[in-house]
N, C-alpha and C positions, 0 to 999 in steps of 0.2 A: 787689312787689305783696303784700297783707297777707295774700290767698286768690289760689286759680283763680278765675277765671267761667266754666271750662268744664275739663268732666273725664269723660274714658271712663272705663268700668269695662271688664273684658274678662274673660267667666267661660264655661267649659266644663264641663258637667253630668256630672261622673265616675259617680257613681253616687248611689241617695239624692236628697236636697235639700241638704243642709249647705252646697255649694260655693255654690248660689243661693241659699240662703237667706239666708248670709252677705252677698253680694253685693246684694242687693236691699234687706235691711237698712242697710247702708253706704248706698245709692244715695238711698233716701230722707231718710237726716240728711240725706245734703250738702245737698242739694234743699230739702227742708221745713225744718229749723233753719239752714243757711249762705247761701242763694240761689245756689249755685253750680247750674251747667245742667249738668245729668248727661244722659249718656247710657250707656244699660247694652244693653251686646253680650252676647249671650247664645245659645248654640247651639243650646237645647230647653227651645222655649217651650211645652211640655208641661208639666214640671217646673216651670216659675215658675206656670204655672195654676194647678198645686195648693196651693201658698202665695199667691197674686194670683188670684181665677178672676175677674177682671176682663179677664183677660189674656185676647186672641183669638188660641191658637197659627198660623191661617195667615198671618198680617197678618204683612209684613216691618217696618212703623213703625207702632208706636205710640204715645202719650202716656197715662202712668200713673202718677195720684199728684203730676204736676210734672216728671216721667222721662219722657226721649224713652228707647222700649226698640227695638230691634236684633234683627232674626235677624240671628247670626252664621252665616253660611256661605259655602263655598270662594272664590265668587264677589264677593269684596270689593270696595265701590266704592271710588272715589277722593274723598278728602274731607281738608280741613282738618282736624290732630290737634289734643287738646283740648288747656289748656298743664297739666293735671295728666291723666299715665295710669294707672292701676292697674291691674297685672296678676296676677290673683285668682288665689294658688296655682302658679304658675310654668306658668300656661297658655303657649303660644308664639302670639305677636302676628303675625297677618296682614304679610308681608313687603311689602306694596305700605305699607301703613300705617307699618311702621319706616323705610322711605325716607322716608316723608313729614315723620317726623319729627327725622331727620337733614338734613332740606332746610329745616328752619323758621331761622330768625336768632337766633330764641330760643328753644332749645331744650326742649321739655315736658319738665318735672319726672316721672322713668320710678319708678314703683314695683313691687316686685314682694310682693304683698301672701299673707304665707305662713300657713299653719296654725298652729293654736293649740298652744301647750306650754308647761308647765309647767319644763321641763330647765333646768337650769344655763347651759349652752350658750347659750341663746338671748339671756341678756343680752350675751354679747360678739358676737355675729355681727349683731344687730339695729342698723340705718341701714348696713351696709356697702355700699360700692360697688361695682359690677363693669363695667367697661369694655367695650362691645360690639368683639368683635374686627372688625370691620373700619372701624364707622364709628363718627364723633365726635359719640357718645352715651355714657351715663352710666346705669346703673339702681341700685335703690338696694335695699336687702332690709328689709324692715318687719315687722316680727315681733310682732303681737298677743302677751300677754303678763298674767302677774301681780303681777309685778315692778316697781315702780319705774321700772324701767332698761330695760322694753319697751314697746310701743306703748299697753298696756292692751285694754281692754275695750270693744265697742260697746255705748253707752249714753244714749239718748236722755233729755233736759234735765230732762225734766218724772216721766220713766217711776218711778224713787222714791215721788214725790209722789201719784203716779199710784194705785203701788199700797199704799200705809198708807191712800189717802182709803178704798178699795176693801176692804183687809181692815179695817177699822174701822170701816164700816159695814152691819150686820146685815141690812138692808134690799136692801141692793145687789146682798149676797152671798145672800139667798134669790130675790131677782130672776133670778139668773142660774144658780143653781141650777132655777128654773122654767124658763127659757128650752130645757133641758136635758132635760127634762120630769121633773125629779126633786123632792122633797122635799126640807126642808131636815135635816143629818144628824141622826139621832138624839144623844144627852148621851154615849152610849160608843161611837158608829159611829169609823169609820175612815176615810177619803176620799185617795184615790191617784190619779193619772195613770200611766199605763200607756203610754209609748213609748219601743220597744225594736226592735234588730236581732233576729233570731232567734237564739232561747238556749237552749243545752240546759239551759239552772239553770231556767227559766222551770217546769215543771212543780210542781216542789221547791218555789220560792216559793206558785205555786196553791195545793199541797196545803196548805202553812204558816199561808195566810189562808182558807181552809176547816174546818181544826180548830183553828183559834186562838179563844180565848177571848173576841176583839173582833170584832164586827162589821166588817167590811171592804166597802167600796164600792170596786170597781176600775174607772175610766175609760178606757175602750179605745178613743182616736183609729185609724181603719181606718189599715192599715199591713204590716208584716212579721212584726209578733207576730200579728195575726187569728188565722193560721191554725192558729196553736201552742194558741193561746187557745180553741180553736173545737174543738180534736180532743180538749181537755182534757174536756169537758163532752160528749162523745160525738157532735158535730156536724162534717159534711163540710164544710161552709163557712159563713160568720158574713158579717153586715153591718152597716149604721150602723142603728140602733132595736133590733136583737136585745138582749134581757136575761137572761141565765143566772143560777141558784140555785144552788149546793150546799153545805149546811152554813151554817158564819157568811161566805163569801163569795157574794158578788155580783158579775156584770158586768155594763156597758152599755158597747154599743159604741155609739162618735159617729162622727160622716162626721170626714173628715179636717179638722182644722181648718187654719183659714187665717192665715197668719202674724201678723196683727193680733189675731187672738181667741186666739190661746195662751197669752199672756202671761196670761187671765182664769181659765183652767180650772190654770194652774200655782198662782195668788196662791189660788184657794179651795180648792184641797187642801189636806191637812193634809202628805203625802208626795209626794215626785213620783221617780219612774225617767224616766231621760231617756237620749239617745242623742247620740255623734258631737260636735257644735260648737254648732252655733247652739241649738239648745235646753237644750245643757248651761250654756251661757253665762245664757240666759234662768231657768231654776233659778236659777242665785245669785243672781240679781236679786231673786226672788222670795220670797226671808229664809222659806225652809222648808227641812226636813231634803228630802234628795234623796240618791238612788242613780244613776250614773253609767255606762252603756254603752259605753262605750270602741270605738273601731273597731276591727275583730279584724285582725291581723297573720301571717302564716302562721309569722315569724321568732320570735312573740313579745317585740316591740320593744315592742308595745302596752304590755304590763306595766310595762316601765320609765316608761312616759309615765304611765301610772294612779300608780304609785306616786309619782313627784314631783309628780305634784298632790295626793297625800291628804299627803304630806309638809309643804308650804305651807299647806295646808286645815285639819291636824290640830294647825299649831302651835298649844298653849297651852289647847287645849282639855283637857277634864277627861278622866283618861286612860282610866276607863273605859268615854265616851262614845266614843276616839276608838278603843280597841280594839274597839268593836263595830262602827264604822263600817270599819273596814278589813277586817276579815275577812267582813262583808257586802257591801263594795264587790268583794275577792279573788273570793270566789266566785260572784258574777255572773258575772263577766268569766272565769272559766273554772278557778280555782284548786279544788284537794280541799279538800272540805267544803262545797261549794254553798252554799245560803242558809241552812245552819244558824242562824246566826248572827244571822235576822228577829228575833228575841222581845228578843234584848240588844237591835238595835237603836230597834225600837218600843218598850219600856219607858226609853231614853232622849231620845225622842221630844222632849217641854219643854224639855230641854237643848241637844241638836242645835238646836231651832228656834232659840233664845236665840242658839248662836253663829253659823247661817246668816245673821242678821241682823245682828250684828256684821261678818262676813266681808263682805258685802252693803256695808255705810259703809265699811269698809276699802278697799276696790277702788273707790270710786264717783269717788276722785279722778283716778283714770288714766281719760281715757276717748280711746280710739278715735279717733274722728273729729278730735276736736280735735286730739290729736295728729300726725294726717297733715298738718291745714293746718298748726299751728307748723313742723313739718319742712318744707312747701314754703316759707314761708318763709326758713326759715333755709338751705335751698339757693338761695335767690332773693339773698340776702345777702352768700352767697358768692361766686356767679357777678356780681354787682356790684361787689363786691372785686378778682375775678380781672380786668375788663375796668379799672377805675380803675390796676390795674399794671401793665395790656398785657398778660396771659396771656391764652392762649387760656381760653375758657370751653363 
C-alpha cells in the first residue's frame, strides 16, 4: 500500500501540552495534507482544548478538523485497529486493542513515536524493532530528529510559504499586530514572546529588558510564567489584557493561544523564548533568533540534551554570535551566570536572524510526516517480501 487509510494516534497528557500538541499537530497533516482517516485517542481532552477550544472535553467522539477525536479511558471499546498505529512517547496501548491487532491477517504497521533529541544516539536506535514478547507483533521506534538519518521534523507543506508571505508583508503584520490591540513597534522597539516553564533566571532577564537601552515589548501567552511575571511588577496575580510598565520594558499578557495562531505571534516577533517540543520546533520554523526552555531534569540530563542541540544549531555560525547564544541559552536553563549574557545576545540580533533562517531551509528537507508514510511503506515492502518466500510475516 503506498499510505494507511486509517491510523490511531494514541497520546497520554503527562504534563504541559507538548505530548498533545505534538500529537494533534501530526494528526492534522495526515488528515488535511495525506487523506489518511485519523483517529486521535487522547486521555484529557482538557489539554487539547486549550490548543483546539473547538474541542467539547465531555463528548467521548468527536470530529475535528477531519479527526475523529477519542476520550481515551480505562473502559476501551472494542473496535477494528487502524493499519498504521502510533504510539506517542511510549504510552502503553490499551491491552484489548493489542489483541486486536495481533488477530488482524495483516498486521498494523506498530510505531512507537519518541521525543525529540538532538544526541548522537538517536541516529542509530531510530526505525528499530522490538518484538512483543508474547505475541506476533512488531513495533518499530521513530525518532523525530535533526539529522538526516532521523525521522525529521513536523512541517506542514505550505507552512514556509506561509510565513515569508506574512513577514513580508507590513500590512499583515500591523493587521495582527491590531488584532492584539497593539501598535505597530516603534523603529528601536524590541518585540519577544514570552513562553516559558517556570525559571529562576526569569527575573534577571525582566530586570535586563527594564534597564536596557532598547525598548522591549514582552508578549506574555497566560501560562506558567504569569505568575513569576506578575510578582515581578508587584501584582498577586495577572491575566489575558493586563499591561505592565517599568522602565524600557513592557508587558501584555494574551489568553492562551491556540495552536493555529502561534505560529502568527512567533513570525511577528523579532525574539521568541520558547519551551519543551512543539513550540520549540515551531521557533525554527519561524527564521528568528529564539531562546530555548528545555524541560528541567532532576539528574541533569537536560543539559546534555540542550547542549547537542546548540552543538548542531551553532555549527558554522559566526563565533561570536554563537558564544553568546550559548551562554544565554546555559543560563536560562539554570547554569551560573543567569542571563548575563542578553545584551551579547540582542546586539547580535541581524546575524542570529540571518542564520535562523538558514537553519530553517536546512531542516525543511526532513520532514516528519512524510517520513512515517515512506517507512510504512517500506515495512509494507518487506512483509510482501517475507510472504512471496514463505516466512512468516
Amino acid at each position: 500500500m503506498n499510505k494507511p487509510a486509517t491510523c490511531d494516534i494514541f497520546c497520554t497528557v503527562v504534563d504541559n501540552y507538548g505530548d498533545i500538541g505534538v500529537c494533534w499537530r501530526l494528526a492534522r497533516q495526515l488528515a488535511q495534507e495525506y487523506g489518511v482517516a485519523v483517529r486521535l485517542w487522547v486521555d484529557d481532552l482538557a489539554s487539547l482544548q486549550r490548543l483546539c477550544p473547538a474541542v467539547e472535553p465531555a463528548l467521548a467522539e468527536q470530529n475535528l478538523d477531519g479527526i475523529e477525536v477519542r476520550h481515551w479511558t480505562l473502559s476501551f471499546p472494542e473496535i477494528e485497529p487502524a493499519q498504521l498505529v502510533i504510539e506517542a512517547f511510549a504510552c502503553e496501548l490499551p491491552e484489548r486493542y493489542v489483541e486486536a491487532m495481533a488477530n488482524q491477517a495483516r498486521k498494523p504497521v506498530w510505531l512507537n513515536l519518541e521525543y525529540l533529541s538532538a544526541e548522537d544516539w538517536v541516529e542509530g536506535c531510530h526505525k528499530l524493532p522490538s518484538p512483543h514478547p508474547r505475541l506476533p507483533l512488531m513495533k518499530y521506534f521513530f525518532f523525530p530528529g535533526f539529522a538526516s538519518q532521523t525521522g525529521g521534523l513536523l512541517l506542514e507543506h505550505d507552512l514556509l510559504a506561509r510565513r515569508d508571505a506574512f513577514q513580508g508583508d507590513a500590512q499583515a503584520v500591523a493587521v495582527y499586530w491590531q488584532s492584539l490591540g497593539l501598535d505597530a513597534p516603534q523603529a528601536d522597539e524590541l518585540r519577544v514572546s514570552l513562553f516559558s516553564y517556570e525559571n529562576p533566571a526569569l527575573p534577571d532577564l525582566l530586570q535586563a529588558w527594564e534597564q536596557g537601552v532598547q525598548p522591549v515589548t514582552c508578549l506574555l501567552p497566560e501560562g506558567w510564567a504569569l505568575p513569576q511575571v506578575a510578582e515581578y511588577f508587584g501584582k498577586t496575580q495577572g491575566r489575558a489584557g493586563d499591561t505592565w510598565q517599568r522602565g524600557n520594558l513592557r508587558v501584555c499578557v494574551l489568553p492562551f493561544v491556540a495552536q493555529e495562531r502561534y505560529d502568527e505571534l512567533l513570525w511577528a516577533c523579532d525574539v521568541n523564548l520558547v519551551r519543551g517540543e512543539d513550540s520549540f520546533v515551531r521557533a525554527q520554523w519561524a527564521g528568528r533568533p529564539f531562546v530555548w526552555h528545555i524541560y528541567p531534569q532532576h539528574d541533569g540530563v537536560h543539559m546534555q540534551k540542550l547542549r547537542a542541540f546548540m552543538d548542531l544549531y551553532c555549527a558554522g555560525m559566526v563565533s561570536e554570535a554563537a558564544q553568546a547564544l550559548r551562554k544565554l541559552w546555559e543560563g536560562w536553563n539554570g547554569e551560573p551566570g543567569g542571563v548575563t549574557a542578553w545584551n551579547d545576545f540582542q546586539v547580535r540580533e541581524p546575524m542570529l536572524r540571518e542564520h535562523s533562517r538558514a537553519w530553517a531551509r536546512q531542516l525543511a528537507g526532513n520532514n516528519l510526516a512524510l517520513n512515517l508514510l515512506d517507512f510504512f511503506r517500506e515495512i509494507g515492502k518487506m512483509r510482501d517480501f517475507g510472504i512471496q518466500a514463505g516466512r512468516e510475516t
